[in-house]
Backbone and ligand atoms as CSV (ligand in chain L), in Angstrom:
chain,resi,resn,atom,element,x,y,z
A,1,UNK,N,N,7.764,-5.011,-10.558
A,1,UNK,CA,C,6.517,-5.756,-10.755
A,1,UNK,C,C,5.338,-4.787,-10.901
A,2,UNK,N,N,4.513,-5.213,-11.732
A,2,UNK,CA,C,3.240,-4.022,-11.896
A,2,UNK,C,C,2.372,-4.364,-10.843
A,3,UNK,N,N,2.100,-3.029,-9.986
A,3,UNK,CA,C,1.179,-3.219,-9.078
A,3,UNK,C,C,-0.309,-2.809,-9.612
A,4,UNK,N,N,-1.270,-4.003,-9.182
A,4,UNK,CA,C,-2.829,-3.929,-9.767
A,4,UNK,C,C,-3.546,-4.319,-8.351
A,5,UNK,N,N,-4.432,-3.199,-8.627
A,5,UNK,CA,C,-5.361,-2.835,-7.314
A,5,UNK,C,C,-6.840,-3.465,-8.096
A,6,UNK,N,N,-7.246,-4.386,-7.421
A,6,UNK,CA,C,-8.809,-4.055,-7.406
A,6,UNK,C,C,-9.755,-3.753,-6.472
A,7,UNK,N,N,-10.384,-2.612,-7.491
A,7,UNK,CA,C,-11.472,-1.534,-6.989
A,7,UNK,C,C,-12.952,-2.397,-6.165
A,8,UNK,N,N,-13.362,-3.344,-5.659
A,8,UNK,CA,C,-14.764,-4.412,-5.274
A,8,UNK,C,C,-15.681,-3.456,-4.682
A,9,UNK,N,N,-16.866,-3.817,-5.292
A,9,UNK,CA,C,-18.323,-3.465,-4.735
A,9,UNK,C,C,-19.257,-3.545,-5.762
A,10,UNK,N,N,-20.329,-3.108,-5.569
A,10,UNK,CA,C,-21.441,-3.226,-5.757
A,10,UNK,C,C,-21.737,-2.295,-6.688
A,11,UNK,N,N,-21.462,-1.212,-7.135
A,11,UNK,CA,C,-21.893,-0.061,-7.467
A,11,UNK,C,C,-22.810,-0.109,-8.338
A,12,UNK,N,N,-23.792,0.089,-7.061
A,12,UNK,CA,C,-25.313,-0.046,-7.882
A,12,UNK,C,C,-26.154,1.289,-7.370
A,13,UNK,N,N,-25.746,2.359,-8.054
A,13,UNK,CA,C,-25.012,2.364,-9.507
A,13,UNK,C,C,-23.621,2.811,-9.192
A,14,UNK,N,N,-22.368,2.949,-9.701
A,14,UNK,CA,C,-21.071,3.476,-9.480
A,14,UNK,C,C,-21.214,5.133,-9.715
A,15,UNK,N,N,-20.590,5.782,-8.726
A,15,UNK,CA,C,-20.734,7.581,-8.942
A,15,UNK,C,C,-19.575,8.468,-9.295
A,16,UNK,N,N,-19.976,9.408,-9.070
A,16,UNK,CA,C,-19.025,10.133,-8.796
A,16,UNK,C,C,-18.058,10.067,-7.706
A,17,UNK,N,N,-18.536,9.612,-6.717
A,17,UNK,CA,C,-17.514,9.328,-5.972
A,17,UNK,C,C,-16.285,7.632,-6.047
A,18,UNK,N,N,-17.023,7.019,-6.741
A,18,UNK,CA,C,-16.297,6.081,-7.050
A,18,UNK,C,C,-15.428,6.334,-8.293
A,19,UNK,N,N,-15.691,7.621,-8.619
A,19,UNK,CA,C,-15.084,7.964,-9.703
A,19,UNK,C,C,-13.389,8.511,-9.304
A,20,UNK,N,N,-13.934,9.467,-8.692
A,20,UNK,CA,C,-12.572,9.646,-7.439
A,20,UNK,C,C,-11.986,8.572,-6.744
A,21,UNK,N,N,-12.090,7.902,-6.554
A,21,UNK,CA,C,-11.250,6.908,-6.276
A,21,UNK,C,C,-10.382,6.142,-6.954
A,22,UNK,N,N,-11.063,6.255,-8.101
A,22,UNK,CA,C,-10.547,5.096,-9.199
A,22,UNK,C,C,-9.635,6.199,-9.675
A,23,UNK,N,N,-9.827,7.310,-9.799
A,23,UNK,CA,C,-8.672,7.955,-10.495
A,23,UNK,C,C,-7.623,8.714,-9.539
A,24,UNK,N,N,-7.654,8.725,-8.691
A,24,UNK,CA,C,-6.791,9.023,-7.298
A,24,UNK,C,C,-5.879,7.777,-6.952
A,25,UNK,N,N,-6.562,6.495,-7.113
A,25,UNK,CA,C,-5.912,5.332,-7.148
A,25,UNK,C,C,-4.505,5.138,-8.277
A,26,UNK,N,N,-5.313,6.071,-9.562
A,26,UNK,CA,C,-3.946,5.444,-10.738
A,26,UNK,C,C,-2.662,6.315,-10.326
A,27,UNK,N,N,-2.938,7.204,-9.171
A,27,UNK,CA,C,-1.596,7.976,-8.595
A,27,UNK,C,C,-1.159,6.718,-7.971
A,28,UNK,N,N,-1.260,5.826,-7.050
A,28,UNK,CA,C,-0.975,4.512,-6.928
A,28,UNK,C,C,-0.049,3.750,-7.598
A,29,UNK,N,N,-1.148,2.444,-8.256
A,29,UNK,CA,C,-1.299,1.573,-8.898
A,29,UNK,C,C,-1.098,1.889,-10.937
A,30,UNK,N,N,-0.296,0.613,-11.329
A,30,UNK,CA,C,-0.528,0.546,-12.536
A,30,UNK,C,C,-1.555,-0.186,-13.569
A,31,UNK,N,N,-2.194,-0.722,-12.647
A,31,UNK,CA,C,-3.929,-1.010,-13.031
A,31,UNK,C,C,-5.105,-1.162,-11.954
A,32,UNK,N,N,-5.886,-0.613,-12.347
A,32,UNK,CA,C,-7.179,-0.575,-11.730
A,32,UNK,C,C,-8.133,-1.702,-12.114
A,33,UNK,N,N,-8.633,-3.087,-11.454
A,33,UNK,CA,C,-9.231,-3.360,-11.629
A,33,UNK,C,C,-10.706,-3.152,-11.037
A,34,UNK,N,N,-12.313,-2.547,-11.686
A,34,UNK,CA,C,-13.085,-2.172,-11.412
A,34,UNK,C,C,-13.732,-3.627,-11.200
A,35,UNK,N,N,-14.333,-4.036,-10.255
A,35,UNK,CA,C,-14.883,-5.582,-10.114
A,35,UNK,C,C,-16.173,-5.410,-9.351
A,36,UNK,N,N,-17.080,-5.778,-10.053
A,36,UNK,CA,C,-18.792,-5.676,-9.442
A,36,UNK,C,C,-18.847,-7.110,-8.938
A,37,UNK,N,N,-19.038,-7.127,-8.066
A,37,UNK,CA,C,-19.390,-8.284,-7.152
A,37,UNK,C,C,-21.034,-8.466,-7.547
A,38,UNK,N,N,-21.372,-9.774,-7.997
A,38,UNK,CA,C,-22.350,-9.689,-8.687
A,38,UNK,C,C,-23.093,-11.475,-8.684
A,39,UNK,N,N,-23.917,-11.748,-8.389
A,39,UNK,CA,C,-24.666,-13.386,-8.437
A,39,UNK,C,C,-25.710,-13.736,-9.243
A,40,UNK,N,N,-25.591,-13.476,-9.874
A,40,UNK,CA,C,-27.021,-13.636,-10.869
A,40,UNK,C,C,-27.914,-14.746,-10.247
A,41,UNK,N,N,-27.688,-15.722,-9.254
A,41,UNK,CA,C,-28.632,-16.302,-8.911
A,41,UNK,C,C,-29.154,-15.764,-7.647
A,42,UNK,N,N,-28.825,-14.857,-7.181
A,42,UNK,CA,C,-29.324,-13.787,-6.127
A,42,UNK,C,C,-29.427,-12.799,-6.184
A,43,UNK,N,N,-29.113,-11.941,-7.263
A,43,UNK,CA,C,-29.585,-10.417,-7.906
A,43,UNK,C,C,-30.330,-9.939,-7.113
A,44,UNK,N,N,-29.924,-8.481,-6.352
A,44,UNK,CA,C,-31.463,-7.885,-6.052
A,44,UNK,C,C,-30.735,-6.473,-6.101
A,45,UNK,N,N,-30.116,-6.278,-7.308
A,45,UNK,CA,C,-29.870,-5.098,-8.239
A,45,UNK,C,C,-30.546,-4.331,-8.567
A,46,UNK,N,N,-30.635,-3.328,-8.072
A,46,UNK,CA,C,-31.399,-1.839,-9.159
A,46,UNK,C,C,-31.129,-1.751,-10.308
A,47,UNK,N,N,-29.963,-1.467,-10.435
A,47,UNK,CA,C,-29.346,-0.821,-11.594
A,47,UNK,C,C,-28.834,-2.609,-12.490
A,48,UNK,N,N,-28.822,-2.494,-13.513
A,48,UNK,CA,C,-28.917,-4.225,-14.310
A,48,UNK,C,C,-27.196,-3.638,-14.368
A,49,UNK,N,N,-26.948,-4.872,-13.942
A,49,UNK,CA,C,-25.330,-4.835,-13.957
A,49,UNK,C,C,-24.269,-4.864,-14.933
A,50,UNK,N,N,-24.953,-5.291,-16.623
A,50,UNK,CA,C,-24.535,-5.154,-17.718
A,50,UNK,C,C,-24.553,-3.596,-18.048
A,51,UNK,N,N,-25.599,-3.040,-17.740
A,51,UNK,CA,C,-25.468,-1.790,-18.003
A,51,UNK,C,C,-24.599,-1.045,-17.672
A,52,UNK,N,N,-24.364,-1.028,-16.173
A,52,UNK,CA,C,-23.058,-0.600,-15.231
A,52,UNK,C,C,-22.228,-0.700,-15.624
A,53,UNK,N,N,-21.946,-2.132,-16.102
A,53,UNK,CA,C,-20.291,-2.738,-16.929
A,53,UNK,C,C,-20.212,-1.323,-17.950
A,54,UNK,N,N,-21.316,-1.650,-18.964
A,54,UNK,CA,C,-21.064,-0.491,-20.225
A,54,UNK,C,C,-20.752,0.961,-19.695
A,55,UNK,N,N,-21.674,1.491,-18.908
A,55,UNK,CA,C,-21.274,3.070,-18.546
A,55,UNK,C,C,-19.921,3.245,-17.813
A,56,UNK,N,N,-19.772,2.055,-16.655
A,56,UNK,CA,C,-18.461,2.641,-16.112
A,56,UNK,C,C,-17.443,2.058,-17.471
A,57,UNK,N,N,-17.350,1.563,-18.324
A,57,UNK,CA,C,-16.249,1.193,-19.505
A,57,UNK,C,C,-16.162,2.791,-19.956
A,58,UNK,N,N,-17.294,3.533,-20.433
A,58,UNK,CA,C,-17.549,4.157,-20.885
A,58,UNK,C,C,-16.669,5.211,-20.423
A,59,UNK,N,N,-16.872,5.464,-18.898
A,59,UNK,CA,C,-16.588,6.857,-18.147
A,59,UNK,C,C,-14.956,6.660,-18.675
A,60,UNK,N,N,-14.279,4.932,-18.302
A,60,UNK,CA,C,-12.923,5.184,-18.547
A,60,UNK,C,C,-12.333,4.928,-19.656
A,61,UNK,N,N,-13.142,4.932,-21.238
A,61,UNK,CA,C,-12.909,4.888,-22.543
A,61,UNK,C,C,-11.654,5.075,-22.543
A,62,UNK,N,N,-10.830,6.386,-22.041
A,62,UNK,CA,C,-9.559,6.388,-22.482
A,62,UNK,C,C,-8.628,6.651,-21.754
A,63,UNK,N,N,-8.563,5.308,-20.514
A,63,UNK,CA,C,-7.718,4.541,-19.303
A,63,UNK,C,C,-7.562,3.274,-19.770
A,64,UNK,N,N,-6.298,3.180,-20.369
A,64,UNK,CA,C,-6.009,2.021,-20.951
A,64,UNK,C,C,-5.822,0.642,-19.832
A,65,UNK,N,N,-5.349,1.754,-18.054
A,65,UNK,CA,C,-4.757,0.626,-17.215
A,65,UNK,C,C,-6.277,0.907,-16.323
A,66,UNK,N,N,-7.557,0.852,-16.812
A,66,UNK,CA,C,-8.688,0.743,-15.994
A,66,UNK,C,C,-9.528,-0.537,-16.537
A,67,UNK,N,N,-9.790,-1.198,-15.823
A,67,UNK,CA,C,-10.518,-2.121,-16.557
A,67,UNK,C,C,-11.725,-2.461,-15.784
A,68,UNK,N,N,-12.770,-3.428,-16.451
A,68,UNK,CA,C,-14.045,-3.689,-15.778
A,68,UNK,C,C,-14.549,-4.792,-15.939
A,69,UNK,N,N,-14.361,-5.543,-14.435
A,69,UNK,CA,C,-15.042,-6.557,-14.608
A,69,UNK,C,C,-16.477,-7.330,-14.005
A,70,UNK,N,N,-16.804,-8.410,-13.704
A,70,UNK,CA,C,-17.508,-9.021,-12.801
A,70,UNK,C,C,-17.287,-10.238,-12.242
A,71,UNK,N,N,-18.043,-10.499,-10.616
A,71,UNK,CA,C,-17.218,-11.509,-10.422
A,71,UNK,C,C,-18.423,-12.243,-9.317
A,72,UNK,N,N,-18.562,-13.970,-8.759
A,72,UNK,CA,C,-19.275,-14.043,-8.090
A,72,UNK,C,C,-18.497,-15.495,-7.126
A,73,UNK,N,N,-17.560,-14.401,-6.969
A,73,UNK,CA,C,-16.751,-15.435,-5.575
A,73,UNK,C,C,-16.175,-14.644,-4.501
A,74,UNK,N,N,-15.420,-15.168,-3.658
A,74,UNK,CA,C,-14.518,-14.368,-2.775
A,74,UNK,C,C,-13.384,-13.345,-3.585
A,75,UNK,N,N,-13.491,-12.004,-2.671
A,75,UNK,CA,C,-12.874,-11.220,-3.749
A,75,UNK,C,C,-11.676,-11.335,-3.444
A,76,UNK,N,N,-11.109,-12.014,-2.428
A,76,UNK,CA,C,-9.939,-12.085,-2.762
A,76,UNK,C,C,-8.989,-13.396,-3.550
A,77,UNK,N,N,-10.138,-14.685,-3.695
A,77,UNK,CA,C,-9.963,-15.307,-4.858
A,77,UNK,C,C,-9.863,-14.832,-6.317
A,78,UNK,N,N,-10.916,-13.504,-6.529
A,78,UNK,CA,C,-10.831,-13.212,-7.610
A,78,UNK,C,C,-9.455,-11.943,-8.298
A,79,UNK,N,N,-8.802,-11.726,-7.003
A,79,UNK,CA,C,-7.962,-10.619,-6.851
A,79,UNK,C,C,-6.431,-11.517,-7.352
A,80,UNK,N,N,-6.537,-13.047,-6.661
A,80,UNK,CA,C,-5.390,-13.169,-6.950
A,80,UNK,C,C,-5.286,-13.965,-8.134
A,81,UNK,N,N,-6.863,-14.467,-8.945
A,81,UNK,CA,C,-6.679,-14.511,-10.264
A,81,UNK,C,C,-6.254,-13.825,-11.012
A,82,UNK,N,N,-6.227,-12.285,-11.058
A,82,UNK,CA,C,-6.345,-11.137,-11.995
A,82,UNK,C,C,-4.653,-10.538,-11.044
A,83,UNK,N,N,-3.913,-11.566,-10.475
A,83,UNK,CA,C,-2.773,-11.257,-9.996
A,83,UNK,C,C,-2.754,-9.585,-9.972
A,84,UNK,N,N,-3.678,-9.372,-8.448
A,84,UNK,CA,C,-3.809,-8.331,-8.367
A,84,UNK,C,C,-3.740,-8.564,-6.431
A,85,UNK,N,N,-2.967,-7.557,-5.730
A,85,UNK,CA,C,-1.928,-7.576,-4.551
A,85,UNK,C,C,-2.316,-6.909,-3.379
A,86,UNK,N,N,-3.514,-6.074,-3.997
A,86,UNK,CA,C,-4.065,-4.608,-3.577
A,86,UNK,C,C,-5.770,-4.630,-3.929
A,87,UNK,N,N,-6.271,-4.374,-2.943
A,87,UNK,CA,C,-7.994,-3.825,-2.791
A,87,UNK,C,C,-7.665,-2.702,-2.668
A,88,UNK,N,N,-8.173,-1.725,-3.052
A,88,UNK,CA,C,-8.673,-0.533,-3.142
A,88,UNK,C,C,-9.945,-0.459,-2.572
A,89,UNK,N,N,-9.895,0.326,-1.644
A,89,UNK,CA,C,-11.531,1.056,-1.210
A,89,UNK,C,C,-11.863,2.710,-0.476
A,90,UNK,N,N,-12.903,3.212,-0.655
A,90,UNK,CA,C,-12.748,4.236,-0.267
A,90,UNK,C,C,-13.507,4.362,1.322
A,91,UNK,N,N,-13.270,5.460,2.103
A,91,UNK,CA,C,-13.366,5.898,3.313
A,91,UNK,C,C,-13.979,7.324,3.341
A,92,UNK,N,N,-15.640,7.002,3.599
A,92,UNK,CA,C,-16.221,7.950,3.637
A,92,UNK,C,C,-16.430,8.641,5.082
A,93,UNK,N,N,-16.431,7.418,5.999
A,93,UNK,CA,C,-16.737,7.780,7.518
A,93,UNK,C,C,-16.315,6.868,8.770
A,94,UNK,N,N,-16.914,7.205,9.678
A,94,UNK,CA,C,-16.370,5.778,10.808
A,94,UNK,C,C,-17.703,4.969,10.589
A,95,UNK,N,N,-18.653,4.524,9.781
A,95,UNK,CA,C,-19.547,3.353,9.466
A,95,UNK,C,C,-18.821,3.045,8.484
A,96,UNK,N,N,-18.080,3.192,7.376
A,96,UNK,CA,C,-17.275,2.595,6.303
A,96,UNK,C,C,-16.446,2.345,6.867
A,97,UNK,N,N,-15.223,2.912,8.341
A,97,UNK,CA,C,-14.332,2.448,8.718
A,97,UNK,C,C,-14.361,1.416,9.258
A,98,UNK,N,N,-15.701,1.189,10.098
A,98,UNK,CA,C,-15.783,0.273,11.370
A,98,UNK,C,C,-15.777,-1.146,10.242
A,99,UNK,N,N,-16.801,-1.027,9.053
A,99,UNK,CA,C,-17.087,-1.997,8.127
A,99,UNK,C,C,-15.729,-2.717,7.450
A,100,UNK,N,N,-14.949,-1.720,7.421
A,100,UNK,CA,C,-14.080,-2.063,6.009
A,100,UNK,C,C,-12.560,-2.386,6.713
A,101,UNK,N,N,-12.672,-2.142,8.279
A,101,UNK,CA,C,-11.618,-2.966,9.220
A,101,UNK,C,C,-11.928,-4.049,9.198
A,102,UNK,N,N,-13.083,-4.613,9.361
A,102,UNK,CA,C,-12.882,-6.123,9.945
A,102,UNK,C,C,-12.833,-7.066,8.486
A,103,UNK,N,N,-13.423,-6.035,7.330
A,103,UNK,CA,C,-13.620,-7.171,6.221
A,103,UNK,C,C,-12.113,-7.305,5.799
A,104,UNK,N,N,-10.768,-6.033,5.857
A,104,UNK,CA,C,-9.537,-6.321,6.003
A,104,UNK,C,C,-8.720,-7.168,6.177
A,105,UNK,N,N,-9.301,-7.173,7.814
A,105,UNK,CA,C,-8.295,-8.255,8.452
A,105,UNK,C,C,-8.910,-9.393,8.137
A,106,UNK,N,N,-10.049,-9.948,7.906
A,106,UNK,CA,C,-10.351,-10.960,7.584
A,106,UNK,C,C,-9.683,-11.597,6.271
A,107,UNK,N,N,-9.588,-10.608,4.928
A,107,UNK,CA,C,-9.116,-10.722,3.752
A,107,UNK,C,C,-6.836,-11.094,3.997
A,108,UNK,N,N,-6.838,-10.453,5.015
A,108,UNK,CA,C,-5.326,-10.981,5.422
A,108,UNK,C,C,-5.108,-11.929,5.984
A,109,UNK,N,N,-6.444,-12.404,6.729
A,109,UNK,CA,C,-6.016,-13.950,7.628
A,109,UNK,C,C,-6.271,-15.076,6.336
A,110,UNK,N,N,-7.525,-14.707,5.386
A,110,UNK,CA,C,-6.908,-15.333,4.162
A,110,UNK,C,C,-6.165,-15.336,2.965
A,111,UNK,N,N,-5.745,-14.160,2.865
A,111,UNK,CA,C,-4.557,-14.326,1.726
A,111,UNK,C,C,-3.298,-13.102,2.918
A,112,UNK,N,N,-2.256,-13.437,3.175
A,112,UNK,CA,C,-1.490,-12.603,3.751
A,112,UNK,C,C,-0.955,-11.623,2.902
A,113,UNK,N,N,-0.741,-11.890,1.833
A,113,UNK,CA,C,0.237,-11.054,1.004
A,113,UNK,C,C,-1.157,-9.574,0.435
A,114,UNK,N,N,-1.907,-9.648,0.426
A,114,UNK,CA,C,-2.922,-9.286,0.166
A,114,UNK,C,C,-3.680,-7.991,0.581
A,115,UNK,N,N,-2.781,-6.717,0.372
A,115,UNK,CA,C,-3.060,-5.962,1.432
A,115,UNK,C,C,-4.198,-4.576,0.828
A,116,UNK,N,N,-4.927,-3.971,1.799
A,116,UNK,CA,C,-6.257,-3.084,1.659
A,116,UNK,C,C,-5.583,-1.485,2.018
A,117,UNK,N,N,-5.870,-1.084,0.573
A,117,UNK,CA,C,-5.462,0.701,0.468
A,117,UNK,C,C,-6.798,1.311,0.463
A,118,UNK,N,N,-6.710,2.184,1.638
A,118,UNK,CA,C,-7.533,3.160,2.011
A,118,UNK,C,C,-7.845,4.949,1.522
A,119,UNK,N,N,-8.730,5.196,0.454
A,119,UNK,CA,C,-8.791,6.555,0.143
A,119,UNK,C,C,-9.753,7.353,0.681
A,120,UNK,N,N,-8.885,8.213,1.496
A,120,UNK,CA,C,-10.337,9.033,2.470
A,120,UNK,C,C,-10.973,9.868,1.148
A,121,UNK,N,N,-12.057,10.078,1.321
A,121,UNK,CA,C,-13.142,10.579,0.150
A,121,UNK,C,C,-12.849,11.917,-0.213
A,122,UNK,N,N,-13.145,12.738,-1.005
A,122,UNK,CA,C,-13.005,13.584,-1.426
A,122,UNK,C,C,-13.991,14.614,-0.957
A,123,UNK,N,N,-13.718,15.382,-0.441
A,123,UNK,CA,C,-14.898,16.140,0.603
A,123,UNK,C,C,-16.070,16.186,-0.272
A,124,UNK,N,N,-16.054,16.886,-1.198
A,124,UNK,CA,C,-17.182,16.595,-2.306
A,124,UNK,C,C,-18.208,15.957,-2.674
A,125,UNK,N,N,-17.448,14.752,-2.426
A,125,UNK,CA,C,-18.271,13.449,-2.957
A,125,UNK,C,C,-18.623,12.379,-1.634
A,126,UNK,N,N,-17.976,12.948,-0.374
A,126,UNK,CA,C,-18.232,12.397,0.715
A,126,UNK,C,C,-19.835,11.894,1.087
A,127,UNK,N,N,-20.695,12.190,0.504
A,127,UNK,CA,C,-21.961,12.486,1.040
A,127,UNK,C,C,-22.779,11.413,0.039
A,128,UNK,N,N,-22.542,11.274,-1.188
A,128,UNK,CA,C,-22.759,10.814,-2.518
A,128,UNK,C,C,-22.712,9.084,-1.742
A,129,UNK,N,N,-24.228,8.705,-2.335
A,129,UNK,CA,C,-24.140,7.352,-1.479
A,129,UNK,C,C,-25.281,6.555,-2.206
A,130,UNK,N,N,-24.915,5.200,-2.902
A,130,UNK,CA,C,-25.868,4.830,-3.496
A,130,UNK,C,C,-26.819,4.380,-3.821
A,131,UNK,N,N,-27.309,4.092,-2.615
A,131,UNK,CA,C,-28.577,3.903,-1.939
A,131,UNK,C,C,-29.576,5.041,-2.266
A,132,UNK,N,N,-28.902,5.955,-1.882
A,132,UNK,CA,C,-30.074,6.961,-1.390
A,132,UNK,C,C,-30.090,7.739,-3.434
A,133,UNK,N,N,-29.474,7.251,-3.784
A,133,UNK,CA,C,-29.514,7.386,-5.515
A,133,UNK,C,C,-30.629,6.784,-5.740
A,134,UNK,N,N,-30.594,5.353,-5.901
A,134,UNK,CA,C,-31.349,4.339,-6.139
A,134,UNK,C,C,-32.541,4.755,-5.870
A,135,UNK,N,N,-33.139,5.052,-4.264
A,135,UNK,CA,C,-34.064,6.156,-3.841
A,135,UNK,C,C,-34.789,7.295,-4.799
A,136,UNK,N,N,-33.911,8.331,-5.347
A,136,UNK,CA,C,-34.471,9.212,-5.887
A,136,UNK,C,C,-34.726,9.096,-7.607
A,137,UNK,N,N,-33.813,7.927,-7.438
A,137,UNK,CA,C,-33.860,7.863,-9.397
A,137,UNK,C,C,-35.794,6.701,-9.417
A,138,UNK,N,N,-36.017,5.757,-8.352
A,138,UNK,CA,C,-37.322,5.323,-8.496
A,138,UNK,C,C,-38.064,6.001,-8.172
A,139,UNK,N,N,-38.318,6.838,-7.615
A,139,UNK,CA,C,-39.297,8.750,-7.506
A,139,UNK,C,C,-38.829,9.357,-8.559
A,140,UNK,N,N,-38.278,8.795,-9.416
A,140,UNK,CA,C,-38.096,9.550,-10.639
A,140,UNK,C,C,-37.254,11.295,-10.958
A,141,UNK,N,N,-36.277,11.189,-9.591
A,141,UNK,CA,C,-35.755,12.320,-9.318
A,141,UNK,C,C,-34.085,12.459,-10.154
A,142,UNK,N,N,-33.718,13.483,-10.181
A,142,UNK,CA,C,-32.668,13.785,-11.127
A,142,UNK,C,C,-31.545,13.341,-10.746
A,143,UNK,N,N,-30.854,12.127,-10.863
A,143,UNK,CA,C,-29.442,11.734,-9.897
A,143,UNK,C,C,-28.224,11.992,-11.138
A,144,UNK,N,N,-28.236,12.541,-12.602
A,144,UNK,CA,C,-27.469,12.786,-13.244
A,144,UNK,C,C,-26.111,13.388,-12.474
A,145,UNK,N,N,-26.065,14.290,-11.515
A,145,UNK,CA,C,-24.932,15.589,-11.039
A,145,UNK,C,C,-24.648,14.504,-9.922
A,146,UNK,N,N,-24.988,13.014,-9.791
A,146,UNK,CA,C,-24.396,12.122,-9.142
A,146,UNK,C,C,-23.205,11.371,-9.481
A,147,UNK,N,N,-23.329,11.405,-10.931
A,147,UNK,CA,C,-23.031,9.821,-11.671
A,147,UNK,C,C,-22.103,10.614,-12.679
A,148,UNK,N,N,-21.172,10.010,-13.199
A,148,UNK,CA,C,-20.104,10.359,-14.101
A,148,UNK,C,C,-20.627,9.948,-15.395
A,149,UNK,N,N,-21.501,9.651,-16.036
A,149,UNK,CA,C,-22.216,9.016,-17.238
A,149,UNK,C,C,-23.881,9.750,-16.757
A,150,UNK,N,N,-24.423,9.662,-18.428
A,150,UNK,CA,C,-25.677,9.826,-18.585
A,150,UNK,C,C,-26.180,8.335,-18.699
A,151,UNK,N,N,-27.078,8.542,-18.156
A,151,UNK,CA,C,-28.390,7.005,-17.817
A,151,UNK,C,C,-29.126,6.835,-18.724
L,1,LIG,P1,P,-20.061,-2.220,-1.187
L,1,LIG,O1,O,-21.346,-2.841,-1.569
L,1,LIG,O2,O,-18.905,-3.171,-1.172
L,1,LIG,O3,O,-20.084,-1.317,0.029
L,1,LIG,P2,P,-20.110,0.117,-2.874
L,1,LIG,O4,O,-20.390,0.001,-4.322
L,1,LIG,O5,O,-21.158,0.743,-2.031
L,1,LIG,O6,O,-19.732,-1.326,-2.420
L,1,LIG,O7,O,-18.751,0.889,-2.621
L,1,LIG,C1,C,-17.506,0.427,-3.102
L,1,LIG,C2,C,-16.382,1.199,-2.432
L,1,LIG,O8,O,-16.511,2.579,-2.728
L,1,LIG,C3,C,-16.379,1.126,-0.909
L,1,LIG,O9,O,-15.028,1.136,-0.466
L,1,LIG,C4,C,-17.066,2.380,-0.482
L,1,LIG,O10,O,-16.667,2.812,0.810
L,1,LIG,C5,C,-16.574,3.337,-1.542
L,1,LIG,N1,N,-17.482,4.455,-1.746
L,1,LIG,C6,C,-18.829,4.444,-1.779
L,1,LIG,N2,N,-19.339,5.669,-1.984
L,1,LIG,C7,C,-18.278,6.499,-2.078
L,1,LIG,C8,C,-18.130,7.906,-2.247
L,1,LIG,N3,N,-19.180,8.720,-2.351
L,1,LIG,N4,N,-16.890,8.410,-2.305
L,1,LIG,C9,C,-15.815,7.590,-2.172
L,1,LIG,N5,N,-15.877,6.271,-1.976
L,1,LIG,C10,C,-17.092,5.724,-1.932
């Protein structure tokens, strides 16, 4: 059976470090689904989320098993539309750990079969956080050597 992971968050904007993940993952998985959790009737987006769609398509132009979507429900409703078995997320610290345990087990008490793969970060990119992007790109500061795409 083809195993398909989807990648969920926000990535506003998606980096380099989400970049590592997604491609550390296809050692994994035989598809990556990239899924922006996204509400257009509650937006409070930096980065316009169509745009995001285009650049991260962009970064994986030629990853045939990467794909990109959007979505504005429970992600694990939208996981088992896209008959996908596996969340993918990454592990930068014990505030991402403490976070990304309970949203886990919660995601298993509702779908059981449904299980959360953990990629500790890439020392590198450990630090890379997108908030504090968002931060320097509205001071008008250089976040290019952040981001896997030009802005
Ligand atoms: P969310 O809003 O769900 O936290 P993010 O877009 O911030 O979504 O992050 C999506 C996933 O990527 C999360 O699992 C997060 O821990 C992980 N992540 C965020 N920044 C990095 C990074 N620099 N390196 C590796 N993984 C990261």
């Amino acid at each position: 059976m083809k195993r398909v992971a989807l990648f969920p968050g926000s990535f506003d904007p998606f980096t380099k470090g989400h970049e590592d993940i997604v491609l550390r993952g296809l050692n994994l998985f035989d598809e990556i689904i990239i899924s922006i959790g996204y509400n257009s009737a509650k937006s409070n987006r930096y980065f316009e989320v169509t745009l995001m769609v285009e650049k991260i398509r962009a970064t994986f132009a030629h990853y045939p098993s990467i794909k990109v979507e959007t979505y504005a429900e429970l992600t694990a409703e939208f996981a088992k539309k896209h008959n996908a078995n596996y969340l993918l997320r990454g592990l930068r610290n014990t505030t991402d750990f403490e976070y990304e345990n309970s949203i886990a087990q919660i995601n298993r008490k509702l779908y059981a079969d449904l299980e959360s793969v953990f990629l500790i970060t890439s020392p590198e990119f450990a630090w890379i956080n997108s908030s504090i992007i968002r931060e320097v790109h509205k001071y008008k500061g250089d976040v290019s050597q952040f981001l896997p795409y030009s802005l």
